[in-house]
C-alpha positions as CSV (number, residue, x, y, z in Angstrom):
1,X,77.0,13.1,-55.0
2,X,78.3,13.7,-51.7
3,X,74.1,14.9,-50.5
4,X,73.0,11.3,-52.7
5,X,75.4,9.5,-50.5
6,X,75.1,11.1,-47.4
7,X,71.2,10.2,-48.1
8,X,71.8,6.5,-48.6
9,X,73.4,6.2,-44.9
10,X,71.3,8.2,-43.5
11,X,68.0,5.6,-45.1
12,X,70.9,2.7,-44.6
13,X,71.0,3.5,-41.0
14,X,67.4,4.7,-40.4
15,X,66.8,0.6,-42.4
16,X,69.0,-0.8,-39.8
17,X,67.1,0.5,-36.9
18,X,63.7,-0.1,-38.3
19,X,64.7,-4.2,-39.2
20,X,66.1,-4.4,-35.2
21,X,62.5,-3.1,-34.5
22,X,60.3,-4.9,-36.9
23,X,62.3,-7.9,-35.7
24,X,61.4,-7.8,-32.0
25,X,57.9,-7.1,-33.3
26,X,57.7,-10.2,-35.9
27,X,58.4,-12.3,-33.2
28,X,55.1,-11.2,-31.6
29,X,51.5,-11.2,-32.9
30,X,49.6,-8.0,-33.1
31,X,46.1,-8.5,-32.2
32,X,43.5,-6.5,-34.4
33,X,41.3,-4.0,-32.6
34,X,38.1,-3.1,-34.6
35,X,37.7,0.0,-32.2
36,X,39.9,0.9,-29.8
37,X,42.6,3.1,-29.9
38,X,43.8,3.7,-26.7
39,X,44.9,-0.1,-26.9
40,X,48.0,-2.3,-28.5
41,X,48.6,-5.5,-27.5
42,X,50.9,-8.2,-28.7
43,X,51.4,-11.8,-28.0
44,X,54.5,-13.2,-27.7
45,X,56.0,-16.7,-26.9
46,X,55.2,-17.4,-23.3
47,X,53.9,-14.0,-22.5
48,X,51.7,-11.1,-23.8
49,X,52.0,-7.2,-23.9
50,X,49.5,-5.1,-23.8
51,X,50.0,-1.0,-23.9
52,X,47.9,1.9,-23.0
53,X,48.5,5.0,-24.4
54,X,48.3,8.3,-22.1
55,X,45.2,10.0,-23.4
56,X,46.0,13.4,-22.2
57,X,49.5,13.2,-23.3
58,X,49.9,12.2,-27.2
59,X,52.7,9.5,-28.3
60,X,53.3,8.7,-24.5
61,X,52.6,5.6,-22.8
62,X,50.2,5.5,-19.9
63,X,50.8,2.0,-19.0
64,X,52.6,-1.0,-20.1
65,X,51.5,-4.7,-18.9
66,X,53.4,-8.2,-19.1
67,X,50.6,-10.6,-19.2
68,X,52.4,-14.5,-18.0
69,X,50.7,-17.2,-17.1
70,X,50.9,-18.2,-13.8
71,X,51.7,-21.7,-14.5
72,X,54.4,-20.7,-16.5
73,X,58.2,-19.3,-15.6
74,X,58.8,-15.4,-16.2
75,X,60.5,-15.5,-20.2
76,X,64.5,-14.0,-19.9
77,X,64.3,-10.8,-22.1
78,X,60.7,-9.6,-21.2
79,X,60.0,-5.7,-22.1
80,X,59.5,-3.2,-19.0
81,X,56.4,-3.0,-17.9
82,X,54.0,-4.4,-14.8
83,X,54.1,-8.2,-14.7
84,X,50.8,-9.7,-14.0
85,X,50.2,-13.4,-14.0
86,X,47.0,-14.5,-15.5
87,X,44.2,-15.7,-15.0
88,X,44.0,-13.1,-12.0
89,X,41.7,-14.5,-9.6
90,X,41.3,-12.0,-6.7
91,X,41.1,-8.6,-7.7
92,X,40.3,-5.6,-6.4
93,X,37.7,-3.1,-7.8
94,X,37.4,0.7,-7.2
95,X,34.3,1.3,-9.6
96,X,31.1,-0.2,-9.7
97,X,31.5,-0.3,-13.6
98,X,33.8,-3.1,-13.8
99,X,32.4,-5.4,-11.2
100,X,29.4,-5.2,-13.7
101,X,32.0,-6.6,-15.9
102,X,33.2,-9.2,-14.5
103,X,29.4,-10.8,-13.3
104,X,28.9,-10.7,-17.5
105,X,32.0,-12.8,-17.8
106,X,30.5,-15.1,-14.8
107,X,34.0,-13.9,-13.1
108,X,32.2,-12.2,-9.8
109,X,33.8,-14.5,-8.0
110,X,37.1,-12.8,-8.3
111,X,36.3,-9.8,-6.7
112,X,38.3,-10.2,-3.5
113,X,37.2,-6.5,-2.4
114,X,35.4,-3.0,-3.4
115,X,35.8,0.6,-3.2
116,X,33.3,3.6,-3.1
117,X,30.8,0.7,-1.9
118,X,27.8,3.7,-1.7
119,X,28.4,3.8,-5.2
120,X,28.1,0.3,-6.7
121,X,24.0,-0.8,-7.0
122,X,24.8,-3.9,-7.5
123,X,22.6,-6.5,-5.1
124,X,25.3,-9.3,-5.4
125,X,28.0,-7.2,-4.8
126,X,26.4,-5.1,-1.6
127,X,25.1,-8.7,-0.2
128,X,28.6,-10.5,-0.4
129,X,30.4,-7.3,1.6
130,X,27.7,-7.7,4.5
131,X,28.5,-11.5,4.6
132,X,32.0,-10.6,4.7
133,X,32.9,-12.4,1.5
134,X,34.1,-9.3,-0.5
135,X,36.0,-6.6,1.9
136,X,35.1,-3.1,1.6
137,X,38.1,-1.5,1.4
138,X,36.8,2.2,2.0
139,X,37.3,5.5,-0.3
140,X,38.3,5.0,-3.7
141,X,40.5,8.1,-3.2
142,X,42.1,6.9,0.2
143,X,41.5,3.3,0.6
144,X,42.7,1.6,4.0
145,X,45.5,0.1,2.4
146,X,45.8,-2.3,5.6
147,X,42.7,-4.0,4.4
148,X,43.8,-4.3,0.9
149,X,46.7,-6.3,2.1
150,X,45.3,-8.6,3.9
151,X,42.5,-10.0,1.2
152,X,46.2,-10.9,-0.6
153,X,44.5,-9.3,-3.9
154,X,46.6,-10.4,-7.7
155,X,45.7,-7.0,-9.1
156,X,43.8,-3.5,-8.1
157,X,41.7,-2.2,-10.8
158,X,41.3,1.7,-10.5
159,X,40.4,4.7,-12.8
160,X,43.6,7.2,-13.9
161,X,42.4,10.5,-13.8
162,X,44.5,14.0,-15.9
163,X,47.2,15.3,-13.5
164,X,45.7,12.9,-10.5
165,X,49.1,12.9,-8.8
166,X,49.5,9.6,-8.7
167,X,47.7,6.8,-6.4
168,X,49.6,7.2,-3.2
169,X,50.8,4.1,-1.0
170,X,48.7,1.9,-3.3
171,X,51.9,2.3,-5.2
172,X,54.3,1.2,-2.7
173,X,52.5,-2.6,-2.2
174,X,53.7,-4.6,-4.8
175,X,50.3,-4.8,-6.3
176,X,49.8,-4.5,-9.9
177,X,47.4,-1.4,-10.6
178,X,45.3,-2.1,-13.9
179,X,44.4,1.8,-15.0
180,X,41.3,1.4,-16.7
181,X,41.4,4.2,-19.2
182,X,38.8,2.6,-21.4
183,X,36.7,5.7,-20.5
184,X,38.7,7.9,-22.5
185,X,37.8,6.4,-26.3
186,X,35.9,8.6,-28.5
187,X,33.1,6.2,-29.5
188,X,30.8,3.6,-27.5
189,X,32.1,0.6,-29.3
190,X,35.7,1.6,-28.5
191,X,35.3,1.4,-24.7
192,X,32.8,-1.6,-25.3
193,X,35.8,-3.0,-27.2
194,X,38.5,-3.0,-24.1
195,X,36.1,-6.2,-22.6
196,X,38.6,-8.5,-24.9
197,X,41.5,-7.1,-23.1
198,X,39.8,-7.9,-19.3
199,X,38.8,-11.1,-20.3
200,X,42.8,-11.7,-21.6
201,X,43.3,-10.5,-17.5
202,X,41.0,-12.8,-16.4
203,X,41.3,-16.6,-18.3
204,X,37.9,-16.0,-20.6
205,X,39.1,-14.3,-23.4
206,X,37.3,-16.4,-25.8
207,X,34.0,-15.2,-24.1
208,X,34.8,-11.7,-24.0
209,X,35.2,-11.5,-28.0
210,X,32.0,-13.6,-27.7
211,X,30.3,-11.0,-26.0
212,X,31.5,-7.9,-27.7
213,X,30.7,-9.6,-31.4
214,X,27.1,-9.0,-29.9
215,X,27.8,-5.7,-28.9
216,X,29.1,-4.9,-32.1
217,X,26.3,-6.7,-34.4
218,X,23.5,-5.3,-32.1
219,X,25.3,-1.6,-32.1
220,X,25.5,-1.2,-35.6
221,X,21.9,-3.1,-36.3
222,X,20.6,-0.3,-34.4
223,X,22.4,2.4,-35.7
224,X,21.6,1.4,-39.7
225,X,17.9,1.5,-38.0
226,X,18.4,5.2,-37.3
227,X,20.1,6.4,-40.0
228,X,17.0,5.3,-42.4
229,X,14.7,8.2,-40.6
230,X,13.9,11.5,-41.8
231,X,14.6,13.7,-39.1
232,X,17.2,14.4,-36.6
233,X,16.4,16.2,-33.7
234,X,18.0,18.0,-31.1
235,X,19.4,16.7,-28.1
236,X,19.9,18.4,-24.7
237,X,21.8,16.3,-22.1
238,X,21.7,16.0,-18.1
239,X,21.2,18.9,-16.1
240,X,23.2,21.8,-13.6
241,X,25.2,20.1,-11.3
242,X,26.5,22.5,-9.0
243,X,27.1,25.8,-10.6
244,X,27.9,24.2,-13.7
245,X,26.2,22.1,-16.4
246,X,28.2,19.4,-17.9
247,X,27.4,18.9,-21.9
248,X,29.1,16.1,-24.1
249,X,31.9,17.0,-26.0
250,X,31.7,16.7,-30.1
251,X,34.3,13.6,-29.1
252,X,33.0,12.2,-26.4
253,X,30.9,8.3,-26.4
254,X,27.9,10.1,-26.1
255,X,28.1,12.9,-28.4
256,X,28.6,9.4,-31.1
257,X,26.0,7.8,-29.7
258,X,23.5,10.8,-30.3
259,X,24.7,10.8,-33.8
260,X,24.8,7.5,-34.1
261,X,20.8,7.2,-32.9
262,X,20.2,10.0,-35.5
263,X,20.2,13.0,-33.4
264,X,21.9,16.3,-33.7
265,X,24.2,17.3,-30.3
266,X,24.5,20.9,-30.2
267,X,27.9,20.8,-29.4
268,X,28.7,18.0,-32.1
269,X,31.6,20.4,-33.6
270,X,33.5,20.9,-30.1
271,X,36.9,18.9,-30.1
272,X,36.5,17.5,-26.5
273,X,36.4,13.7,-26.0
274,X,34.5,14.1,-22.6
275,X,32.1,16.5,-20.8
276,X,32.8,20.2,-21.4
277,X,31.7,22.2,-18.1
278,X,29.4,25.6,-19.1
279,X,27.3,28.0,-17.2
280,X,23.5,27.7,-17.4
281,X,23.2,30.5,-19.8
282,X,25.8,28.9,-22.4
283,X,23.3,26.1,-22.4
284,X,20.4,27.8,-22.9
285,X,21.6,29.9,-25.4
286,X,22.9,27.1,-27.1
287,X,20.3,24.4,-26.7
288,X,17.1,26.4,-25.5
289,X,15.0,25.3,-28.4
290,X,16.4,21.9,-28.6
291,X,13.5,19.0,-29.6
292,X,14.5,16.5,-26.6
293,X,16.1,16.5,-23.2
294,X,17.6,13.7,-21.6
295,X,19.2,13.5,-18.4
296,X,20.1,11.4,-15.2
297,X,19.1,12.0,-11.6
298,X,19.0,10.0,-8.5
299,X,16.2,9.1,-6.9
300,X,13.5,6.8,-5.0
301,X,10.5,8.0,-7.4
302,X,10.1,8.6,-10.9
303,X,11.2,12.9,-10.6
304,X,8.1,15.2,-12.1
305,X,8.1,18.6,-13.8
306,X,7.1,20.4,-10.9
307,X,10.1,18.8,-9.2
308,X,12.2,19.3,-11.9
309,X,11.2,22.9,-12.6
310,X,12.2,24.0,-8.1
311,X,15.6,22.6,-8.9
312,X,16.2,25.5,-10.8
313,X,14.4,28.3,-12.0
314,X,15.4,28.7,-15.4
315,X,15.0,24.7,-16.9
316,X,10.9,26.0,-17.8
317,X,12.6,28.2,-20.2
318,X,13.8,24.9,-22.6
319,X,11.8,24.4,-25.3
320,X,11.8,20.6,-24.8
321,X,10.7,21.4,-21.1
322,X,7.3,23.1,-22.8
323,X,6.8,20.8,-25.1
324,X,6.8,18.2,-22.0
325,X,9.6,15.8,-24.2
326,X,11.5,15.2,-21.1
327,X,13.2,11.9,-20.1
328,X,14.8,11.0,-16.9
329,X,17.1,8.2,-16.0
330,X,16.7,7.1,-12.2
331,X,20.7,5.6,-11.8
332,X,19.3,4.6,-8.1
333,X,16.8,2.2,-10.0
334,X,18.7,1.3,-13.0
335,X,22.0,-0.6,-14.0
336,X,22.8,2.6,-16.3
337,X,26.1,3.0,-14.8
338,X,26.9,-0.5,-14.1
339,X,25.7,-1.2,-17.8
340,X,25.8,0.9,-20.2
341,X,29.7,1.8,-20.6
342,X,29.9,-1.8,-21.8
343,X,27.0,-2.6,-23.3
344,X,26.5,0.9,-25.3
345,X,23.7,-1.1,-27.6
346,X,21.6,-1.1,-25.2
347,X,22.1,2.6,-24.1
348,X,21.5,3.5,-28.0
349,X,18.1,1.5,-28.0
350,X,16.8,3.7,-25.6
351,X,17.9,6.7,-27.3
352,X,16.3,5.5,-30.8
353,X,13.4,5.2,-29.2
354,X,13.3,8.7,-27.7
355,X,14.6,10.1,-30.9
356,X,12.5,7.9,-33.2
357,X,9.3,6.3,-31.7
358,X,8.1,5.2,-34.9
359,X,10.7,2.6,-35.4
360,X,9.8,-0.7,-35.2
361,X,12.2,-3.8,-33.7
362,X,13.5,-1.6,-30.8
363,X,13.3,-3.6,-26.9
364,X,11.2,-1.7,-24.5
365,X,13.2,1.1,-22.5
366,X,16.2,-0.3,-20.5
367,X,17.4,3.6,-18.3
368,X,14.9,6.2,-19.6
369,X,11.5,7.1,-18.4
370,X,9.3,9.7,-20.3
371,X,8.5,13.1,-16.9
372,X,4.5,12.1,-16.1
């Protein structure tokens, strides 16, 4: 009797806790993500509060934003977190990515300055910083924080990296830093997915679930388009950088999206949810007789075997490579970075047709070029 009633506190009190909980959260509205895990957010009365969750450490909290409109007051009783009054309307941008993002919204106009300029291919975006409408605030890693000040930005919008040590004296301006760790889902339509919370950050919400409802129709069109073929062929990715090669993790949005395009990745039962780093012989022996190879290079022409075969001695040895079933993706003369981690249905068209040539209804190819 005395363990039966020691029990019923014990669930009493547990009861009590759980109602003070479920009460803050009934006063706010949980909005339903169809993908995204990495992502909560909940509306309350005069404010939202969105929270992302630290992907490299599990049940932590990476990040916690109070969304307020500017042309309201601050609500007493708000939660901790970063306060940023929406709409934001000049922002800064350290990847090339989200600027992408914010010219599909019809938003570019809020991009008070850039990072990592060399990086972003964007014509708009390089044409604006030599007319001195959009600063160029220097190295993502070490930005002249001087400049940043003085283009008065609402928000910085910056990559978080494992173990990155923090973001310096970006952290000491009073300037909220949105860590976009949409990268980190596990499948295409989960990063896709994070465009609702931007457009929540920047007044076109309404848009940006307009937008991703294509995604999502488009994606999964393509994907029942896949699974209705007979074979599934082998996919080798990209190519030795450095003295490594990276490969995509069984987790990772492009391990899904070979699956999902009705290929086999070689390294589909690997837990990793992003590029796992091996030596050139791990691949080979892994992936040496694998149907296709796909990978990315940068360029000012269309790369050829030859060219491909003196960057390192060992590639002729792929069975792909012989069979000449080689594609390359110029990122110089594409949008693939700019595009693609947002608009993942058109990334997985490509790959059908690569894959699958013989299905019908696919747009011609958007990154990928077949080695002449």
């Amino acid at each position: 009797m005395k363990y039966v009633k020691l029990l019923f506190l014990v669930t009493l009190f547990s009861a009590c806790r759980g109602g003070q909980t479920s009460s803050v959260q009934a006063e706010g509205d949980t909005v339903t993500f169809k993908y995204a895990t990495q992502l909560t957010v909940v509306r309350h009365e005069g404010y939202v509060v969105a929270s992302l969750k630290n992907p490299w450490k599990e049940g932590m909290t990476l990040h916690r934003y109070v969304l307020i409109p500017s042309d309201r007051e601050i609500p007493p009783h708000i939660p901790e977190g970063t306060i940023i009054r929406t709409p934001l309307r000049r922002s800064m941008m350290f990847t090339t990515v989200h600027c992408a993002m914010l010219m599909s919204f019809g938003k570019q106009d809020c991009i008070a300055g850039v990072a990592d300029l060399k990086y972003i291919k964007i014509p708009w975006i390089q044409e604006q910083v030599k007319k001195g409408r959009i600063a160029d605030v220097g190295d993502g890693l070490s930005p002249v924080v001087e400049k940043i000040i003085d283009e008065h930005p609402d928000a910085i919008f910056l990559s978080p990296f494992e173990n990155s040590g923090g973001y310096g004296k970006l952290e000491e301006i009073d300037i909220p830093l949105v860590e976009c760790a949409e990268y980190m889902e596990k499948t295409p339509l989960g990063r896709a997915e994070w465009l609702r919370f931007y457009g929540m950050l920047f007044g076109c919400e309404e848009k940006a679930d307009s937008l991703f409802q294509v995604i999502d129709q488009n994606y999964n069109h393509l994907k029942q388009l896949a699974q209705k073929t007979e074979k599934k062929p082998t996919v080798l990715v990209d190519k030795v950088t450095g003295s490594v090669w990276y490969v995509p993790g069984g987790q990772s949005t492009i391990g899904q999206m070979i699956q999902d395009a009705g290929g086999n990745n070689p390294w589909a039962k690997d837990e990793h949810s992003g590029s796992v780093s091996l030596p050139f012989e791990a691949v080979l022996e892994k992936a040496g007789e694998a149907d296709v190879w796909l990978f990315r290079y940068s360029s000012d022409h269309d790369i050829t075997y030859p060219e491909l075969s003196a960057e390192h001695h060992g590639y002729d040895q792929f069975h792909a490579f012989r069979q000449k079933n080689v594609y390359g993706c110029d990122v110089e003369r594409s949008q693939f970075y700019e595009e693609s981690p947002f608009r993942p249905d058109w990334l997985l068209n490509d790959f059908i047709r690569i894959l699958h040539p013989e299905t019908e209804g696919l747009e011609p190819f958007r990154y990928y070029r077949k080695l002449q």
